[in-house]
C-alpha positions in Angstrom: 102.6 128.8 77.4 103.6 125.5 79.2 106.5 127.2 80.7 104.6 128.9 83.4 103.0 125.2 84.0 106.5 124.5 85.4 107.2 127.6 87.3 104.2 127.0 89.0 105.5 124.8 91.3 108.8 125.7 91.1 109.8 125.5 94.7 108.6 130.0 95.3 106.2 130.7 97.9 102.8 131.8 97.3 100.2 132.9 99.8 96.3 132.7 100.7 94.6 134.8 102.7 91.1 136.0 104.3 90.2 139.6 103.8 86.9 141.7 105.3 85.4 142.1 102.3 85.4 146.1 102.8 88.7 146.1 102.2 91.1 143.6 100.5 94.3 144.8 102.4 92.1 144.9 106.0 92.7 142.3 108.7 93.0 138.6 108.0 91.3 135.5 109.0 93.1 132.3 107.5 91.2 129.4 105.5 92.7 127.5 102.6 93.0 124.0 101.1 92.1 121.4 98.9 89.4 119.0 100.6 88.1 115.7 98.4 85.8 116.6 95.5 81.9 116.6 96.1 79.5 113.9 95.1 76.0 113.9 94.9 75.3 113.1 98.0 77.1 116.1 99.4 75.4 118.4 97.1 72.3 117.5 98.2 73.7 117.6 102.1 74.7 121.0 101.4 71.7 122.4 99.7 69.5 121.0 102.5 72.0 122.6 105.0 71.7 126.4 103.5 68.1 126.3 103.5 67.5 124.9 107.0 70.4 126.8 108.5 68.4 130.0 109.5 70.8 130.6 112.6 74.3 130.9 110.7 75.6 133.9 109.2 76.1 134.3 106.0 79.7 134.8 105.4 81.1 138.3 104.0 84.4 137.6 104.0 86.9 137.3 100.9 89.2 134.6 100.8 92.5 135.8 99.0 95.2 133.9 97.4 98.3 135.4 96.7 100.4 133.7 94.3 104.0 134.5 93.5 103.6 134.5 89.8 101.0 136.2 87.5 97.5 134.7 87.8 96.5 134.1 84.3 98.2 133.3 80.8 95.0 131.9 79.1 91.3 132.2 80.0 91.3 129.3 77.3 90.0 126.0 78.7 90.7 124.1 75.7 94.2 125.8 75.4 95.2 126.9 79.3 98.3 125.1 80.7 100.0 127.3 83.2 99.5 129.2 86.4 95.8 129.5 85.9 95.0 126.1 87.1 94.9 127.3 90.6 91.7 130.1 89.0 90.2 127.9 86.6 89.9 124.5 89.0 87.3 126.9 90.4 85.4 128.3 87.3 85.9 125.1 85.3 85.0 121.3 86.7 85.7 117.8 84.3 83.3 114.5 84.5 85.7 113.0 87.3 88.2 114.5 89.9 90.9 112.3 90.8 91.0 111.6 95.3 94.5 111.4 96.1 93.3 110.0 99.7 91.9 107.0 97.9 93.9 107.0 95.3 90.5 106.6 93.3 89.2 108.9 90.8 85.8 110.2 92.1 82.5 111.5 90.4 82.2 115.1 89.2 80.0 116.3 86.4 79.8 112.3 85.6 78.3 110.6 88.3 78.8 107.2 87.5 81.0 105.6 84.7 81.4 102.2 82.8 84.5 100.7 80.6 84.1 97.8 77.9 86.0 96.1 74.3 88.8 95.7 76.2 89.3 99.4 77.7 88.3 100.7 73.8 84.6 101.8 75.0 83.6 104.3 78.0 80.6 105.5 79.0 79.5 108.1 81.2 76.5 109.5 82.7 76.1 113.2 83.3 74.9 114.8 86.6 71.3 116.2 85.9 70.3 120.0 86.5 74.2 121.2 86.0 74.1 124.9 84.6 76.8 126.6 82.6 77.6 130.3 83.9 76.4 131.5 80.8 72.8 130.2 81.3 72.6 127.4 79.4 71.9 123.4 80.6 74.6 120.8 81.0 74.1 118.0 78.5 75.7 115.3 76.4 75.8 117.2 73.4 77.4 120.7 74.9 80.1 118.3 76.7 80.9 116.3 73.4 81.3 120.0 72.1 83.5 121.1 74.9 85.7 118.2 74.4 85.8 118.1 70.5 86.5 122.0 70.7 89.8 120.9 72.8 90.9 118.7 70.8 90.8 120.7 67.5 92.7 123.3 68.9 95.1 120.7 69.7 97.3 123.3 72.5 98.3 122.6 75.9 97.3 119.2 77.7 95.1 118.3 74.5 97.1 115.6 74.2 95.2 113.4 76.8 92.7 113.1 74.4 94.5 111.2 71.8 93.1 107.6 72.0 89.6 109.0 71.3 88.0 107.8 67.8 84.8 109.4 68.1 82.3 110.8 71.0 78.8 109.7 71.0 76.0 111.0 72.7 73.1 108.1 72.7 70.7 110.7 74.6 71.0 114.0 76.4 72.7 112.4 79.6 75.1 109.8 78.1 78.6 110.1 76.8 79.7 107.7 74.6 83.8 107.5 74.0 85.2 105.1 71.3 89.0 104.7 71.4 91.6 104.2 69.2 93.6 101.9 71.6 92.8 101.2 75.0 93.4 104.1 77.4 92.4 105.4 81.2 89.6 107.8 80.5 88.0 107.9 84.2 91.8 109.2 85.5 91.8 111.0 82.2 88.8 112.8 82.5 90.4 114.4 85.8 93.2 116.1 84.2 93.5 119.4 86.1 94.4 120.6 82.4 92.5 120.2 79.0 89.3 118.5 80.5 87.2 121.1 81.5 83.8 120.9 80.2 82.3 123.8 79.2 79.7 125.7 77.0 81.5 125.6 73.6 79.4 127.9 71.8 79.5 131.1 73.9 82.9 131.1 73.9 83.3 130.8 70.2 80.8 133.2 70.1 82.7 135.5 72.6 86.2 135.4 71.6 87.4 138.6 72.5 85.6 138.5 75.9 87.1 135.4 77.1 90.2 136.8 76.0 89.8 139.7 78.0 88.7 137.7 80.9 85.0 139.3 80.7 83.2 136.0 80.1 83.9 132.6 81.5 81.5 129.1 80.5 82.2 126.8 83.2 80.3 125.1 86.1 82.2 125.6 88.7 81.2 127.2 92.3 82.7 130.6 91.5 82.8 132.9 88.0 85.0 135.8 87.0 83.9 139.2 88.6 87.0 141.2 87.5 90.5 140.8 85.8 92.9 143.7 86.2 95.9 141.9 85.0 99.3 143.5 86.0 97.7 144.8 89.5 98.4 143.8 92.6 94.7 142.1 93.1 95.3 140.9 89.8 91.6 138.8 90.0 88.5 138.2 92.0 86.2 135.6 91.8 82.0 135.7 93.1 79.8 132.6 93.8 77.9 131.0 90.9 74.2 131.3 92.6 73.3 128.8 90.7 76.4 126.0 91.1 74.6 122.3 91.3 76.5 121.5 94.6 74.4 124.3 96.6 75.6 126.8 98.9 76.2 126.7 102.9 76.2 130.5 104.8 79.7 129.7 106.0 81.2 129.5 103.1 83.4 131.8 100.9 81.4 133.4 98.5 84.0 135.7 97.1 87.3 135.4 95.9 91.0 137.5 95.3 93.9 136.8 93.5 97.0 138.9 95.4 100.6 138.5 94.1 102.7 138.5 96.6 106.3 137.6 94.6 108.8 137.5 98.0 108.3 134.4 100.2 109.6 136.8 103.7 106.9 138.9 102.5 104.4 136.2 102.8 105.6 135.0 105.9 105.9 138.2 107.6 101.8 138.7 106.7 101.0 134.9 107.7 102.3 136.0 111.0 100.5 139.8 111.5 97.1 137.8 110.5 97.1 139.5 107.2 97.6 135.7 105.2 95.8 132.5 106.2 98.0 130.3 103.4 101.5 130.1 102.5 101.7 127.3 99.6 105.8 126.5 100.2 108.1 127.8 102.9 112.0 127.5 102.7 113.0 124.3 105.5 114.1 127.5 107.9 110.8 129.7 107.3 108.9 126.0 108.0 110.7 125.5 110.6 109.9 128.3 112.7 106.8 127.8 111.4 105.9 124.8 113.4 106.8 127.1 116.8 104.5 129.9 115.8 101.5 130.7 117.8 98.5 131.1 115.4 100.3 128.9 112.9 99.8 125.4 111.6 102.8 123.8 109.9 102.0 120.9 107.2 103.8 118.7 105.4 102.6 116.7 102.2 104.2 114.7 99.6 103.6 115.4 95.9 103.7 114.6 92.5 106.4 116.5 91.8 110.2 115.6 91.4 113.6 117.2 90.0 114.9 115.7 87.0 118.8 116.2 86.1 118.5 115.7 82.1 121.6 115.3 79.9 122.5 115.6 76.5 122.7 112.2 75.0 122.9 113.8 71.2 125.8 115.8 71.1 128.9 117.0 72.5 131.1 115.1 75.6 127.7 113.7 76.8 126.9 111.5 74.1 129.0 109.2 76.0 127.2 107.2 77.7 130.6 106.6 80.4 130.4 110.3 80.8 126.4 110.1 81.6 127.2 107.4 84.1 129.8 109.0 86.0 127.6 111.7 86.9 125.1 110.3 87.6 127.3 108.3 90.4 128.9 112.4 91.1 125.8 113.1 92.3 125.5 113.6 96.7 121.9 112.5 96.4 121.7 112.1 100.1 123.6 115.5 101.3 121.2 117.1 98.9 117.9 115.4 100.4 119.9 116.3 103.8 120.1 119.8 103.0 116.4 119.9 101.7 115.3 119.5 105.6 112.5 117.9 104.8 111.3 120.0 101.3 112.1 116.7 99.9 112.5 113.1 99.9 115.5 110.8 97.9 113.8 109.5 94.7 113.1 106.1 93.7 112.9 106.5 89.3 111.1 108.6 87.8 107.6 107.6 89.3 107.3 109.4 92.6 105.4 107.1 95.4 101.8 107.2 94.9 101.4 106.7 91.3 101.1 103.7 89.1 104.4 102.2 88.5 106.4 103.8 91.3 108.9 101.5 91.8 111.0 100.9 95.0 115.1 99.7 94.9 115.8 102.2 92.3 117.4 105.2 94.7 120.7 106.0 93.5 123.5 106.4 95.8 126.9 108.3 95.2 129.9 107.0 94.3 132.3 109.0 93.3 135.4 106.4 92.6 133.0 104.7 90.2 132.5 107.7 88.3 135.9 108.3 88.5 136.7 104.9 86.9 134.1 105.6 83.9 135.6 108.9 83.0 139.1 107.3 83.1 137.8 104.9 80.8 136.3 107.8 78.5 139.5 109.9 78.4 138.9 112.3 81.7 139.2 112.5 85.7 141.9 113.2 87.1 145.2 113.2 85.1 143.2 113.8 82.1 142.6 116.8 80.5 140.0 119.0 82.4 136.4 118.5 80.9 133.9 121.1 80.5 130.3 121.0 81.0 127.5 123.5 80.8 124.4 123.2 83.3 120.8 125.4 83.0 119.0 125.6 86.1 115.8 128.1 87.2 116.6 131.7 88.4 115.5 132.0 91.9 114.9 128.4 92.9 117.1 127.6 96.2 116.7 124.2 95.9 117.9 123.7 92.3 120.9 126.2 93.2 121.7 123.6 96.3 121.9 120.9 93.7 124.0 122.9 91.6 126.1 124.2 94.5 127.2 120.2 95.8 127.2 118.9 92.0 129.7 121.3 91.1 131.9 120.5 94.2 131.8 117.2 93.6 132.8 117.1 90.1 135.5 119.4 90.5 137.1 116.1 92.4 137.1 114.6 89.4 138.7 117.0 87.2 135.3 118.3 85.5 134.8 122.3 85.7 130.8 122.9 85.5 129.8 126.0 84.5 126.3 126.6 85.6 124.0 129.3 84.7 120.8 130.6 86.3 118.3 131.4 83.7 114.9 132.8 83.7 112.3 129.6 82.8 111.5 130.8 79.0 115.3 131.6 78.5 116.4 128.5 79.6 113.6 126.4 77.5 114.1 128.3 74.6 118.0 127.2 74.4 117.3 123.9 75.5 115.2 123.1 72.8 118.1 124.2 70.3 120.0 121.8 72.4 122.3 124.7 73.9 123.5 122.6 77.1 125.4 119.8 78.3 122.7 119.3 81.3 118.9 120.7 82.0 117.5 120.8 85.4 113.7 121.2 86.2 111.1 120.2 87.6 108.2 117.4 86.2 104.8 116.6 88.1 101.9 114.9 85.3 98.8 116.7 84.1 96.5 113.6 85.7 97.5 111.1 88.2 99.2 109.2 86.1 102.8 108.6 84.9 102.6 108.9 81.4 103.5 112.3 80.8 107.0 111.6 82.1 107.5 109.2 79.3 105.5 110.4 76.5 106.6 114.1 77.0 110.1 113.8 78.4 111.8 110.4 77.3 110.1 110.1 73.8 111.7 110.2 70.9 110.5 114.1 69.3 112.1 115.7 66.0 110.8 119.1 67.4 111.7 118.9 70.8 109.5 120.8 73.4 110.0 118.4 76.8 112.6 116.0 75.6 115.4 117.6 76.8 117.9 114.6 77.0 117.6 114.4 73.6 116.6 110.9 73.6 116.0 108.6 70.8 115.4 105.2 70.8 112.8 103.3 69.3 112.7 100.4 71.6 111.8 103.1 74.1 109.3 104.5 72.1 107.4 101.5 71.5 107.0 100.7 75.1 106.1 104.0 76.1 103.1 103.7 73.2 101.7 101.3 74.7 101.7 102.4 78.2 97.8 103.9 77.7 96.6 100.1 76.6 98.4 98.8 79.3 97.2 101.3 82.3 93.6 100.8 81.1 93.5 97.0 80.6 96.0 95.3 83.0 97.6 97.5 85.7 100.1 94.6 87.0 101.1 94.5 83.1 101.5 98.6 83.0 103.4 98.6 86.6 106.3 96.0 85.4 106.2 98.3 81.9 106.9 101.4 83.7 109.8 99.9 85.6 111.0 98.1 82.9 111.3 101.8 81.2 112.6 103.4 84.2 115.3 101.2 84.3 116.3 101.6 80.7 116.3 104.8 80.5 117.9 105.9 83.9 120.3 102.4 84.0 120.8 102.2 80.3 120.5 105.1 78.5 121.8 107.2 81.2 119.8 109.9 80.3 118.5 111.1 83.8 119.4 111.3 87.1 116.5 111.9 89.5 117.9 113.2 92.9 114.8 113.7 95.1 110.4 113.9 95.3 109.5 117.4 96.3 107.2 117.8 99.7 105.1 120.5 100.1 106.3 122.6 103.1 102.9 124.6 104.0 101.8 127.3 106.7 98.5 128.3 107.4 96.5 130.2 109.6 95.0 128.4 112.8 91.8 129.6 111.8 92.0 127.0 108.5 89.4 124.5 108.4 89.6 122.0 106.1 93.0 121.7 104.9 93.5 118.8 102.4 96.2 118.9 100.3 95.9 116.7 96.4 98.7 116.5 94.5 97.0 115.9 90.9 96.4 119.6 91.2 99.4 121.2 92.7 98.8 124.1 94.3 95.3 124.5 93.8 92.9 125.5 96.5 89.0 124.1 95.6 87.5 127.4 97.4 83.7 126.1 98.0 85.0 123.2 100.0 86.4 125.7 102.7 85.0 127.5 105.4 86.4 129.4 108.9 86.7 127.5 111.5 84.2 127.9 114.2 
């Protein structure tokens, strides 16, 4: 269900609040974010702090999130790769969780880690005393399990796990990976998707009870209390007693899921006191936002960008002219303009922050040079009138913006789009049968990493499922195979590959045009301590790390 992995972050509001715990609809007191991951050390700080804190109240509050879009799709961690990252982050942990602060990737359930042969072997050592929510003990052999269970079932993100050979588990608190080719594991091993580790057995064991959301296996700080899906408190989440990082009195100990689908909604309860969060505000909403008493307006860049994808297979667009010119039609800066602030003009495909982000590549309109190329092809003015079709996301202002100055601008040169709105699934679903001259969405990668902008978007595929350009070249290919080698062995190597690639397939090929980075527009409650936003796991709020402020 990757599809709901893209509407995730698709530019709606969703919203976070702090309810009495009497009543989930009662008055509000905000908290939300996404501070660093712990380490050891803190786990210790903060078991020490909740038994010699004798003078703090235990806190009785609920924290509730109210997303825009259904909660779950898949309690499956092997198989889960949509809007349940923002649930799971907090039921399931991986060995490493990557800082975006640092730009480092930090210990988790692995406390320390070691690479050797060239980027071919990895080996990491397990935290000690780590419980599973079923009962059982963290060790080598359950997370060799968890991982090889993944893989089999080969859905979702499972795909980060194709350089491994074999896993190896020399004793009970080693993990032994050997590779196929050289590959990243430490930023691997943070995936927010496909690298949870859990206990493998009970949930083969309990099929129908994960499915129904009655049984989770993780180690996370909080486990499923109910599931009502289709209601309005559509989850709620209690503390794991027994979670290896400790507990403080302050913090949350209980957890609901609210959809809230309307972003005037959310902002209307942000301002009563009934919401502490809102995840993304429209420029006005943020804007008024940063003048409201009680409010705290924050802005933070993210992973995430829009990609303009055309059809280099068939129909007018497998000319590359055609490509060209509109990729020069575009108003890239009217459009960032516009944005006020939501976003911020693209440089490639990398956004800034991540391996291979390279700067000189923003692209600037020029609409007499894409005159000149559709001259050259046959079209523009005093030509005949050339059609295109265009697929964008129902309900997503900010692709309708683009849509709204593309189409103007083409029409000066004698091009008629015809753009249609489309629910996500509708729109994939034809795109993958190649049904349109152009495909907007959104891209952000399952790990810090650039990779999955290549491999799943610009590789060559015979049954397409990201590759929406259509693109097939095996020059292209090759490079983008070796990306993983690269990344883990020489990252001055790996950054000059990803620019090389960006430039052959945006300057070359033509088969993208990349108009802006999105940045998250957030408002929160001034009673939010904490706040840290990461953009390797959009949109996720790592609940233990939160508390009211005092």
């Amino acid at each position: 269900m990757r599809w709901h992995k893209r509407l995730l972050v698709a530019g709606i509001a969703g919203v976070v609040a702090l309810a009495a715990s009497a009543c989930a609809g009662g008055q509000v007191r905000g908290a939300g974010g996404t501070p660093q991951p712990s380490t050891g050390q803190e786990s210790t700080a903060a078991t020490t702090t909740e038994n010699t804190a004798e003078n703090t109240a235990e806190n009785d509050a609920t924290f509730v999130y109210a997303p825009n879009l259904d909660v779950v799709t898949d309690w499956d961690p092997a198989t889960s790769y949509s809007n349940e990252i923002i649930a799971l982050a907090n039921i399931y942990e991986g060995l490493t969780r990557y800082n975006a602060q640092t730009k480092e990737v930090d210990p988790l359930l692995a406390t320390e880690w070691t690479s050797g042969d060239d980027g071919k072997l990895w080996t990491f050592k397990l935290r000690q005393g780590v419980k599973f929510h079923t009962g059982g003990t963290l060790d080598a052999e359950a997370a060799k399990k968890a991982i090889e269970r993944t893989m089999k079932a080969g859905g979702g993100a499972a795909y980060i796990w194709d350089a491994v050979d074999t896993i190896e588990t020399p004793d009970a608190s080693t993990l032994t990976f050997k590779l196929k080719y050289a590959a990243p594991m430490d930023l691997i091993t943070s995936s927010g998707y496909a690298a949870h580790i859990y206990d493998a057995d009970a949930l083969e064991e309990n099929a129908e009870d994960v499915e129904d959301g009655k049984l989770d296996a993780g180690t996370g700080p909080y486990t499923i209390d109910t599931w009502q899906k289709g209601q309005e408190t559509e989850l709620t989440l209690k503390a794991f007693e027994d979670y290896w990082g400790g507990w403080q009195p302050e913090q949350y100990k209980k957890v609901a899921f609210r959809v809230t689908p309307e972003i005037t909604t959310a902002w209307q309860l942000l301002r009563s006191g009934e919401v502490g969060f809102v995840q993304r505000l429209n420029p006005q909403l943020f804007e008024q936002a940063g003048m409201t008493e009680g409010v705290q307006a924050k802005q933070a860049p993210s992973f995430q960008n829009l990609l303009v994808l055309f059809n280099t297979a068939d129909g007018p667009l497998k000319d590359v002219r055609i490509r060209r010119a509109l990729q020069h039609a575009i108003d890239y800066d009217g459009l960032v303009a516009a944005l006020k602030g939501a976003g911020q003009k693209a440089s490639g495909l990398v956004p800034p922050g991540l391996l291979g982000h390279t700067a000189g590549l923003e692209p600037k309109q020029d609409l007499e040079k894409a005159q000149e190329l559709l001259q050259d092809a046959g079209y523009g003015p005093d030509n005949p009138e050339l059609k295109l079709t265009l697929t964008y996301a129902q309900g997503d202002e900010d692709q309708k913006l683009l849509v709204t100055l593309l189409t103007a601008a083409l029409k000066q040169v004698n091009i008629d789009l015809q753009a249609r709105a489309m629910a996500w699934n509708a729109q994939w679903d034809q795109g993958k049968k190649g049904g349109q001259d152009i495909f907007v969405m959104y891209w952000y990668p399952d790990y810090a990493d650039p990779y999955s902008w290549f491999l799943n978007v610009f590789r060559s595929a015979d049954d397409v499922q990201f590759n929406l350009s259509y693109l097939k070249d095996k020059e292209i290919d090759a490079a983008i195979d070796g990306l993983p080698r690269l990344t883990a062995t020489d990252q001055l190597a790996a950054h000059q590959a990803y620019a090389d690639l960006q430039k052959k397939i945006i300057d070359e090929q033509a088969a993208v045009a990349v108009p802006y980075v999105q940045t998250y527009q957030r408002a929160l409650s001034a009673d939010v301590q904490g706040y840290v936003d990461n953009p390797a796991y959009p949109n996720v709020v790592f609940f233990h790390d939160l508390k009211p402020a005092g």
